[in-house]
N, C-alpha and C positions, 0 to 999 in steps of 0.2 A: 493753466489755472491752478493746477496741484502745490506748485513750486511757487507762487506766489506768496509772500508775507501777507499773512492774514491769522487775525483772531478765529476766524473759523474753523484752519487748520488743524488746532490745539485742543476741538474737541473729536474725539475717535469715533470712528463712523461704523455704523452696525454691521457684524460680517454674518454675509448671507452666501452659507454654503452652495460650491454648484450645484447641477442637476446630477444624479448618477445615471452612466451611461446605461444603454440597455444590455441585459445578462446575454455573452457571448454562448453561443451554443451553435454546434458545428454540424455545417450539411451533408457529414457522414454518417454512415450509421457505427455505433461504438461497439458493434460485433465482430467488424472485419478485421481478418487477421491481420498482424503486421506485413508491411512488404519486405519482402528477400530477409523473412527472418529464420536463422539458424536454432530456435528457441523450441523445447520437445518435439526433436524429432525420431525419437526412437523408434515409435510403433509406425513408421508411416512408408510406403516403398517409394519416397522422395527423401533421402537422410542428407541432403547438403542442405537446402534450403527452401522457404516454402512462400507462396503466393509472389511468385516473380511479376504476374502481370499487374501486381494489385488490383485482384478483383475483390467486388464487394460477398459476392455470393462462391464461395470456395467449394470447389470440387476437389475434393482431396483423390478419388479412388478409389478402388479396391479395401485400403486401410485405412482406418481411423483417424486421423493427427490424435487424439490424446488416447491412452486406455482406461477402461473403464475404474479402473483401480489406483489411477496417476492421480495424485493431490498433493497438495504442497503443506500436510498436516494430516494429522488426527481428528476423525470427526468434528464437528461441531459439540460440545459437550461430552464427550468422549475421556477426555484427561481432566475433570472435575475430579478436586480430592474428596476422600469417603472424611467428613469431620469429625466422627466418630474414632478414626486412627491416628490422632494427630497423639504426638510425645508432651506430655505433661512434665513439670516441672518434679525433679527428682521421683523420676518413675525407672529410671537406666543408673545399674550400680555399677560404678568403676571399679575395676579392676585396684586389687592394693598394690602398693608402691614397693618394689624389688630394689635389693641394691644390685647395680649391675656389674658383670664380672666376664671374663674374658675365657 
């Protein structure tokens, strides 16, 4: 019927978006560590690799997997500049110009 010669062809027909599917969301929980991952293991008296069996609820041991001091940065608001220190426009005098010499 599409392919058919027809005047009715020639008018364009209303496009009705599809449905969006439902939001994927995964029946893990998003705390577990990685499996057999080599990733911070300094502090821990496992240093090859960690959660071989992929469990959800990790028993690490004796030691920590992270230290309390390990982050991947400066506080949170911590490295804010003070605005008050910033270089104003002809506040820094250069240096005058030398002829140079050997």
């Amino acid at each position: 019927e599409m392919f058919e010669e027809s005047i009715y062809n020639l008018i364009p027909r209303e496009y009705v978006p599809p449905p969006k599917p439902i939001r994927y969301r995964s029946k893990y929980p998003p705390t577990t560590a990685p499996t057999a991952s080599t990733f911070g293991l300094k502090t821990t008296s496992k240093p090859v690799c960690s959660n071989l069996a992929g469990e959800y609820d990790l028993f690490d041991g004796p030691h920590k997997l992270a230290s309390n001091s390990a982050t991947f940065g400066k506080l949170k608001g911590s490295s804010k500049p003070d605005p008050q220190s910033f270089r104003h426009k002809s506040t820094i005098k250069l240096p005058d110009v030398k002829k140079f010499s050997y």
